[in-house]
C-alpha positions, 0 to 999 in steps of 0.5 A: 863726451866718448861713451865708456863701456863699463865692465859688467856691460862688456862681459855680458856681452861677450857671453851673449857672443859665446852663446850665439856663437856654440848655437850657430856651432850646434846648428851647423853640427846638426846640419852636417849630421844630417848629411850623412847620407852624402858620403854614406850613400851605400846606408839605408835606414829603414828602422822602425824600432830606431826611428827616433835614434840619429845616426850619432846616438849609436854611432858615438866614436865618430866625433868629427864630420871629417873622419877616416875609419883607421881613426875611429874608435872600436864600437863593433858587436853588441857595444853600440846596443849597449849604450843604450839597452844596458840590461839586455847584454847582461842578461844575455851574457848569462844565458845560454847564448853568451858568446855566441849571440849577438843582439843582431843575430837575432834582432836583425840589422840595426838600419833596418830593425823593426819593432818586435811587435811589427808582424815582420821583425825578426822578433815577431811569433812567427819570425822567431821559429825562423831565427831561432831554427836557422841557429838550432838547426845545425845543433844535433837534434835541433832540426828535429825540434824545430821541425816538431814545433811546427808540426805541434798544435801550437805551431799549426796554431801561430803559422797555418791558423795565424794566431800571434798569441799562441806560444813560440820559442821565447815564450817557453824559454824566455827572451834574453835570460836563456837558460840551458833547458835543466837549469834551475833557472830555465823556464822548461825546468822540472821545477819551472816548467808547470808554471810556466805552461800554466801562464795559458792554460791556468785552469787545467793547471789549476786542477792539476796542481791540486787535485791530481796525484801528479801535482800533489807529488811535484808539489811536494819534490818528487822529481820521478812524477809527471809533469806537463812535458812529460806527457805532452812533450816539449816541441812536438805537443799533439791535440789529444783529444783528436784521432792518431794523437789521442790513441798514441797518449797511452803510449806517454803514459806506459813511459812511467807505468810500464807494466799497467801499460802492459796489461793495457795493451794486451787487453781488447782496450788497449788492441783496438787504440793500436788498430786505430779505434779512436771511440776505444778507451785510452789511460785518460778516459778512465783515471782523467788526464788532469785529476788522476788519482788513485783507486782509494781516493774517493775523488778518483774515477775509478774508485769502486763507488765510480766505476760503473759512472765511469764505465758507463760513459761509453758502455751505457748503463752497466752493471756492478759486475761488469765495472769490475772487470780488470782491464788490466789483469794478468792472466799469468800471475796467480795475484791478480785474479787466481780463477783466471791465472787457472783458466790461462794456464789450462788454456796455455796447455791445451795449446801446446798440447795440441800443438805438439802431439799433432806438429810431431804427428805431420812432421812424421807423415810428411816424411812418410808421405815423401817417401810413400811418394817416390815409391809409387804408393799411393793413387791420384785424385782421378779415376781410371774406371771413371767411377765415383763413389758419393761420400757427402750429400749436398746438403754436407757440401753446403754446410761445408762450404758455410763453415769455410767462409765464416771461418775464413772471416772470423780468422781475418777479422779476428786475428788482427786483434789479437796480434795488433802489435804486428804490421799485417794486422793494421793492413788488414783492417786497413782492407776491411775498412778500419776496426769498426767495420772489422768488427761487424763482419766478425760478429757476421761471420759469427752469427753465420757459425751459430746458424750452421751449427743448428742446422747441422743440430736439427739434421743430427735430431732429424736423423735420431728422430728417424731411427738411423742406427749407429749416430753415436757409435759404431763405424758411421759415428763420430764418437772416438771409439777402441779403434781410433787409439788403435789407429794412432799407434799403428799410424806412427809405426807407419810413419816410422817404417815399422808396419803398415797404414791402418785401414780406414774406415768411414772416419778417421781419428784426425778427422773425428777430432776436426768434427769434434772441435766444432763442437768444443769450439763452439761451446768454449769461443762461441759462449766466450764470444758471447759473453764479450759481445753482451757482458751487461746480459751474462753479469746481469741476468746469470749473473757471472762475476766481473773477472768472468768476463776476464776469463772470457777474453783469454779463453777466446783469444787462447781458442781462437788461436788454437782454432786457427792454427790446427785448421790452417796447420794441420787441418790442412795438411790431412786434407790438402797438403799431404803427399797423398792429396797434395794440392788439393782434396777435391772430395769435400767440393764435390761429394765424391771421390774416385773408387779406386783411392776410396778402396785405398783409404778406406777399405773397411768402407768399401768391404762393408758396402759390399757385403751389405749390398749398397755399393751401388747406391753410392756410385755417381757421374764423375765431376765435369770438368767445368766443376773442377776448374771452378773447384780448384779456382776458389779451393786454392783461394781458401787455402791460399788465405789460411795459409797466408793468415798461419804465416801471419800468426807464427810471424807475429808469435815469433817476431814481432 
């Protein structure tokens, strides 16, 4: 009897057909996909970040195994990427790179990508500065930043110390949401951006957000204070605990604090970090970088109750006087500390003054002389007769010698720090070996003044003790007398054609007020000097007010100015320069001088020797030529560096 399939049975078996069927259909599927590479022998995937992904999970428009490219649907750009990553172009779309950055831009080719973790994607720290600097390059600035960047401590950081945690470019400005750096929205915002700097350096940014005036005023929407940006900038970021970087922080700060800049830049503080004096105090050294407060907060460091605590740290044990002192005073504004704008404004006129009658006095006499020369007036510095008349002693031309060098030293070593602003200044402490150095020969040269001024004490006492008449008056004396008025009109009616020159006598005006400069500069630079070199003994033991120490720094500055001016100006000029000397006056070298310009220039002199007798007693052997050369030799060197130095001051006064 014939079996009949019933209709149930039928159907089942047809669908088990059916599903055998699609499986061998699938199986076939994937084997052609698999395939790929068969036609596509030019494609290599290497991708580790899609290791997992075939070649259809991306490329979805290709629905047969046989396909021509005319035929395929448009899935170029980032819309294979957005199949799957559907967030990523969105937030791309917003950022500051929509339409003009591609997801493979910057993830590289989609066949090769890597994971953003593999140290060699496109995406890694370090991979990032080359992506993001081959687009930004070619904006304007843009190859500036870059090149900041890895310049920066955290460039150095990521690419030369290899450290994979320090920042780069996406952890400041995010991955995908970009924004423009002053949007409200951007990470580096004025509103953002402490936060975000903050996310690695919480505790700094812990003690800035509550203790410092800074985050108190960010805190509360003070857009005008500053935040970390402001101060360590944004790409270029320096240690500055370190070297040229920490001396240059005041100059972040003088982009707020103007005039406190001011005043700290023209203090002793403020030239030496110019110069390059890394042990002197900048702006975070006193008030703290990240906890600066206010004078009156009681927390501050430089509240009157801390000053000497703080001072103290590089100046030892101080005293309350000397934490007093203003580093950054005005000498010229009567506000800040009256006793001193007094002494600024009479230091200021005692400059000019000097100045002025003696810059009006060679000027009148280098026309005179001129002329004088064209006509023949005046003599050599050699003697026809070979006659030489003694005007110093050797123990004068010693001294003289000693006041040469130290004096040369002191304006060498000294002037740089005054006029720290001008580029010689860092050239010469560069020769000198740095401020440190600079600063130990200067105090040398300055011991070595304070000794030849007591010996010429004890040669002077020696000589009153002995009975010698006419020290402190007549024509042998250096004190400014009747005559030495007299001398100074008739010495502008010369210059003016309008009489004859007076006749000298042992000393003239000028160089009586050259000898008694020493004197008042010794008095006024040397105890200024002093009191600058051990402020602890003179606001202690006097004991002398902190803004004595103020007045000391522009007294010393102002006379240390007026010092080297007149010596390499006009000291110079009577000496060396005039046309009767010029180009050089031997006599202070040699201690004689012909008898034929001797009975020239100082005929009243010569007359007296000659009616008392002792002419004779002064004549001595003529220099030998050996002595003059050497003379000359080192004679033009000592005038060659004044000289240089003046040019250096007028340079610095009217330029820079």
């Amino acid at each position: 009897m014939a079996r009949h399939l019933s209709f149930p049975a039928l159907l089942c078996g047809l669908l088990v057909a059916a599903v055998l069927s699609l499986g061998a259909a699938t199986a076939d599927a994937q084997e052609r996909e698999i395939r790929c590479a068969m036609c596509h022998k030019d494609t290599h995937f290497d991708s580790t970040a899609h290791a997992e992904v075939a070649c259809k999970d991306c490329h979805t428009n290709v629905t047969s195994p046989r396909h021509k490219a005319e035929d395929l649907a448009d899935l170029s750009g980032d819309a294979i990427c957005a199949q799957c990553h559907t967030m990523a172009p969105r937030a791309v779309g917003r950022s500051a790179h929509a339409d003009q950055v591609g997801c493979m831009d910057c993830h590289g080719s989609a066949h090769t990508m890597l994971k953003n973790d593999d140290l060699h994607s496109p995406m890694s720290p370090v991979g990032q500065v080359q992506v993001c600097g081959d687009c930004h390059r070619g904006h304007e600035g843009g190859g500036g930043l870059i090149t900041a960047f890895v310049e920066s401590v955290h460039g150095r950081g990521l690419l030369r110390s290899g450290l994979v945690a320090s920042p780069t470019c996406s952890t400041c400005h995010g991955s995908h949401m970009v924004f423009p750096v002053e949007h409200e929205r951007s990470h580096t915002s004025f509103k953002n951006s402490p936060q975000m700097c903050g996310d690695c350096h919480q505790y700094i940014y812990e003690e800035w957000l509550n203790v410092s005036a800074h985050g108190a005023a960010w805190q509360a929407g003070d857009t005008n204070t500053a935040t970390c940006i402001d101060c360590h900038e944004s790409h270029s970021i320096k240690d500055p605990t370190l070297g040229a970087d920490r001396l240059h922080m005041a100059d972040e700060c003088g982009d707020c604090h103007g005039d406190l800049y001011n005043t700290y830049r023209g203090g002793f503080h403020g030239k030496a970090t110019d110069l390059g004096l890394v042990t002197s105090a900048t702006c975070s050294d006193c008030h703290t970088p990240h906890s600066t407060l206010g004078q009156d907060d009681p927390r501050s460091t430089i509240h009157p109750d801390n000053l000497q605590a703080m001072c103290g740290e590089c100046h030892g044990d101080v005293t309350p006087a000397f934490a007093s002192f203003n580093p950054h005073i005005n000498p010229n504004s009567p506000d800040d500390n009256f006793y001193v704008f007094i002494i600024a404004m009479a230091m200021h006129a005692l400059v000019i003054g000097v100045f002025g009658f003696f810059g009006i006095h060679a000027i009148l006499w280098l026309q005179r002389g001129i002329v004088g020369h064209m006509r023949g007036e005046f003599l050599g510095h050699h003697s026809p007769s070979n006659t030489y008349i003694r005007r110093f002693k050797k123990r004068d031309i010693s001294m003289h010698k000693l006041i040469i060098v130290t004096f040369l030293l002191l304006a060498a070593t000294g002037l740089p720090l005054k006029f720290a602003h001008a580029p010689w200044a860092h050239t010469l402490m560069a020769w000198f070996g740095g401020v440190d150095n600079t600063m130990f020969l200067h105090r040398a040269a300055a011991v070595g003044t304070f000794g030849y001024f007591v010996w010429h004490l004890v040669v002077l006492i020696r000589r009153l003790i002995a009975g010698e008449k006419g020290l402190f008056w007549g024509p042998n004396s250096m004190t400014p007398q009747l005559k030495d008025g007299k001398d100074i009109v008739a010495m502008f009616k010369y210059f003016l054609y309008m009489g004859p020159r007076p006749a000298g006598d042992r000393w003239t005006y000028w160089e009586k007020f050259d000898y008694l400069a020493v004197f008042w500069g010794m008095l006024i630079i040397g105890g200024s000097g002093l009191m600058l070199w051990f402020p602890n003994f003179f606001t202690e033991i006097l004991p002398l007010p902190g803004w004595a120490l103020n007045a000391a720094y522009v007294v010393h500055s102002e006379e240390a100015l007026l010092a080297t001016g007149f010596i390499f100006l006009f000291h110079f000029f009577h000496t060396h320069l005039r046309p009767e000397s010029f180009p050089l006056d031997p006599v202070v070298f040699t201690g004689s001088q012909p008898i034929e310009r001797f009975k020239d220039e100082r005929p009243l002199e010569y007359q007296r020797m000659v009616e008392e007798g002792t002419l004779e007693d002064h004549i001595v052997p003529a220099p030998t030529p050996e002595q003059m050369r050497s003379i000359h030799f080192w004679g033009f060197i000592a005038v060659a560096i004044g000289l240089a130095l003046a040019v250096g001051i007028f340079t610095a006064l009217l330029i820079y």
